[in-house]
N, C-alpha and C positions, 0 to 999 in steps of 0.2 A: 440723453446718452444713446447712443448707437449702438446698437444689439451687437454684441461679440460671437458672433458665430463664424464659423470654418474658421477660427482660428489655428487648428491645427493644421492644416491645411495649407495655409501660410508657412509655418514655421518647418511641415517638409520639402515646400519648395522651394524656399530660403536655407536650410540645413544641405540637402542632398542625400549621397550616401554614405554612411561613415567606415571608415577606413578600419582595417584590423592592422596598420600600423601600429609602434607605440608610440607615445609621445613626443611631437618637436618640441625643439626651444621654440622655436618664432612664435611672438603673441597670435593669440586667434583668430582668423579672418571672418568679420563681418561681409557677409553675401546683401548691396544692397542694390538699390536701380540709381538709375544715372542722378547725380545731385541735381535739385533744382538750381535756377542761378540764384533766387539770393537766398544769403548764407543765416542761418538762425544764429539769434546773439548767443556768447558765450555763455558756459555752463559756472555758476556761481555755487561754491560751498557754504555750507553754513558755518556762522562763528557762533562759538558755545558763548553765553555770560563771562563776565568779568570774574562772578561769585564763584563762579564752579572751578578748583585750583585743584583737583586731583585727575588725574590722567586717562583715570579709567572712566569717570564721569563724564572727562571731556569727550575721550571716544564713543563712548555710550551716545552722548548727543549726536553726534556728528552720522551718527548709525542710524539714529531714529530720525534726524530732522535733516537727513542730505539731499533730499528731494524736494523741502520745503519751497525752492525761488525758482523750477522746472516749470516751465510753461507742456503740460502734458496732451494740452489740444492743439498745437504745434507738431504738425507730421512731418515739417521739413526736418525735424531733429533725426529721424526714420534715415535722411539720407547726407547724416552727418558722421558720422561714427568718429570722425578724429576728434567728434565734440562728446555725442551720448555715449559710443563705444568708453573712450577712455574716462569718462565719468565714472560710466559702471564698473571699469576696472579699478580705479578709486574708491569706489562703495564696499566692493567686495575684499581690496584690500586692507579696511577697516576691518573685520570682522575678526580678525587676531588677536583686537586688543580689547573685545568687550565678550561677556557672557555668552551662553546662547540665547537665553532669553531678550537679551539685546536685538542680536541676531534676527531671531521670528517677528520681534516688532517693526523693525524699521524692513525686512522683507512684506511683512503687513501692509504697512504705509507704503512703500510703492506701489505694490502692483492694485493694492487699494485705489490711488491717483490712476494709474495707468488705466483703468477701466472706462474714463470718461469717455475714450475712443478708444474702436475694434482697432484700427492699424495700431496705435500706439502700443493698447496692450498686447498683440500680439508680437509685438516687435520687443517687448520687453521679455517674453518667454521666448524668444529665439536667441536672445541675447544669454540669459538664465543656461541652457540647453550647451549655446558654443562654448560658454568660457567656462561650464561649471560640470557637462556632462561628456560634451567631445572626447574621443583622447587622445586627439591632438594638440591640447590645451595645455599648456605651460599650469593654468590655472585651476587644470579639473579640483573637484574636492564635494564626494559626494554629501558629505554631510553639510554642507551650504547649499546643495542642491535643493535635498531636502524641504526646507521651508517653501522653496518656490513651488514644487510640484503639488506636495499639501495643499499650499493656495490652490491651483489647477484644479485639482479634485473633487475641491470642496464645493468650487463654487458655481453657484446657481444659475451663472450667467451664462454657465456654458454647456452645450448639449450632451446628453451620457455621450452619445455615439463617440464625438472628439474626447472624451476623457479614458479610453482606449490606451491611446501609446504613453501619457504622464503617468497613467497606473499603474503599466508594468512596470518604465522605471521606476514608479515609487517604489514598488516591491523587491525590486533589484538592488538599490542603493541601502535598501535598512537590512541587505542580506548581510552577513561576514563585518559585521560595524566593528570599529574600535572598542574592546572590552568587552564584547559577545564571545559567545564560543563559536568558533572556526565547524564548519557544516564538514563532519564525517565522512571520510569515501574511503573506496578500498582502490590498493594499486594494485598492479602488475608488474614484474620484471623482466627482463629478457630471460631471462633461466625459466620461466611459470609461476613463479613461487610470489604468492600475494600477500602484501601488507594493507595497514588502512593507516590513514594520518593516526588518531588517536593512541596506535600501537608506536609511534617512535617517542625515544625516551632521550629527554634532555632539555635543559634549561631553555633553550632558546630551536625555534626550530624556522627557517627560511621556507617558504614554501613558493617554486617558482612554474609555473604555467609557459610551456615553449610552444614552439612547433619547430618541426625539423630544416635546417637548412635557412630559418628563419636570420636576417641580417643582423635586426636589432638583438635578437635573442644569443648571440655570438658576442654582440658586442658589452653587454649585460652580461656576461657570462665572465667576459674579461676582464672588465672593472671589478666585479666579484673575487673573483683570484689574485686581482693587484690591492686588495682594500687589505690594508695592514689589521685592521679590528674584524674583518671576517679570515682571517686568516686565522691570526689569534685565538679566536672564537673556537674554530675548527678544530683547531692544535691541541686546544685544552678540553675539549668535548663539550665544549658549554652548546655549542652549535649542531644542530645538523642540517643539511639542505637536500629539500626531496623536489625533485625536477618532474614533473610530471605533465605527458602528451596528452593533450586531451582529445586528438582527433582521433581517426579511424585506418588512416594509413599507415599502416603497420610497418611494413617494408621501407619507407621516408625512415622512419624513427629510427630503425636496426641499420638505416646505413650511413646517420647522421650519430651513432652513438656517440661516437669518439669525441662530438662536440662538447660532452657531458665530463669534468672532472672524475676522475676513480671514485676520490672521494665522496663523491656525493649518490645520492640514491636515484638514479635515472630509472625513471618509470611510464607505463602508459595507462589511459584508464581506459580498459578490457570492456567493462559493461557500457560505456558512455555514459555513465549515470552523469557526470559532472553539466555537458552538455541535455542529456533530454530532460535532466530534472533542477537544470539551471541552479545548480549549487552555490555557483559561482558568477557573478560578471563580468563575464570574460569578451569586453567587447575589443579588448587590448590587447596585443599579443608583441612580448612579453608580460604576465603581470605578478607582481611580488607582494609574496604575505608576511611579515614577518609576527610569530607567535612564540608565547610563552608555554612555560612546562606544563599548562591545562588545555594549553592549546585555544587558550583565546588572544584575539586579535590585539597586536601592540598596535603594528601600524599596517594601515590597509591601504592597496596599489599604490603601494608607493616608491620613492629610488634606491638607486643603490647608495647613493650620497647618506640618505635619512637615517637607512638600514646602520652604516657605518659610521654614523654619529651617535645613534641610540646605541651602540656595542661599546662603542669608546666612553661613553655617560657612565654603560653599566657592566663596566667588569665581572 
């Protein structure tokens, strides 16, 4: 086995820098070197048993054993992506239909394989990183993240020094989770007059992270106001939406107000806590919390689409 070092190293010069765009639709772009000329044979799924007839079982397999027929000492696969790229957007699309526990295993078993060689598995946490941490990524979703970076951290083969930037985001992704409590901060308003999350009162609360003048955060704002079930929401108080700036130019915010609905709570955060104490990951800008009346996490960065289906589910 070839010792896996600088692998990080790798994967920021393959990643770049990331954008505080928010999310395209276009699938993720793989950064690789010029293809070899010949072409590694195709990527082969695994078939579950004859015996196995229940659905969840069969995805379960198909979770743990999709790597099974990968030849993973094969580096031309490195400079395939219309073959390993879309593989692994096939593996990850599995992951809906089985546990988590599924989930951590068949992440296991890969990057388990992927060790046999520094490029492969390096190339396999760049892939992890684009489709699963970018936020560019049609695909983000940090709790899939999750089990890959765990791997990262855990393991032996890799020097502390590189295990640096997978830490933070480990720490980032299990910030504000699905079903945790939403991280406490105090606002500001244009008037002086301070509130904190915790102090608003209502069944459902939108929590949205701008910046001023921001494109996408306009256009997010828009499908917001046209979404019949956050409309609804509004109307009847079940909803409130607290819009809050996180940066420090004060003067942007005061003269992008009007971007902000009446209706909703436009605010900025006065101390910066949100930023120096990282409350939040806010590598995205727009990004959208939507939380319940304790103020934990329903759904985290996620669309306006999701937000307005889970409103229409729950009257």
């Amino acid at each position: 086995m070839r010792r896996i070092g600088l692998y990080l190293l790798l994967i920021v010069s393959l990643i770049g820098c990331t954008s505080q765009e928010k999310k395209k639709t276009e699938a993720p772009e793989v950064v690789t070197t010029p293809a070899p000329a010949t072409k590694p044979k195709d990527f082969e799924r695994p078939t579950p048993p004859l015996m196995i007839n229940d659905p969840q079982e069969k995805a379960g397999y198909i979770v743990v054993h999709f790597w099974d027929k990968f030849d993973f000492r094969d580096t031309m696969y490195c400079h395939a992506p219309e073959i390993t790229g879309q593989a692994f957007a096939q593996f990850l699309g599995t992951f809906q239909y089985v546990p988590e526990s599924k989930i951590h295993e068949g992440v296991r078993r890969l990057m388990d394989a992927a060790t046999v060689d520094s490029v492969m598995f390096a190339y396999f946490c760049t892939l992890a990183e684009r489709y699963l941490y970018n936020p560019n990524s049609p695909m983000r979703n940090d709790e899939y993240y999750i089990p890959f970076v765990e791997y990262i951290v855990a393991s032996p083969l890799i020097p502390e020094i590189e295990k640096v930037r997978p830490r933070h985001h480990l720490s980032l992704v299990h910030k504000n989770r699905p079903g945790a409590k939403a991280n406490n901060f105090t606002y500001t308003l244009a008037s002086g007059r301070t509130g904190s999350l915790y102090d608003i009162s209502a069944p459902y609360t939108l929590l949205m992270f701008i910046n001023p003048g921001c494109t996408e955060c306009r256009n997010t704002t828009d499908m917001l106001i046209k979404s019949s079930a956050v409309k609804a929401a509004e109307s009847s108080g079940r909803l409130k939406v607290l819009a809050v700036y996180p940066d420090e130019d004060l003067e942007a915010w005061k003269k992008h107000a009007n971007d902000i609905p009446p209706t909703w709570i436009n605010s900025y955060d006065k101390p910066l806590s949100l930023t120096k104490q990282q409350l939040y990951d806010l590598k995205a800008i727009p990004t959208l919390y939507l939380l319940d009346k304790d103020k934990k996490v329903i759904l985290k960065d996620t669309s306006v689409g999701d937000i307005h289906e889970y409103l229409e589910r729950n009257p």
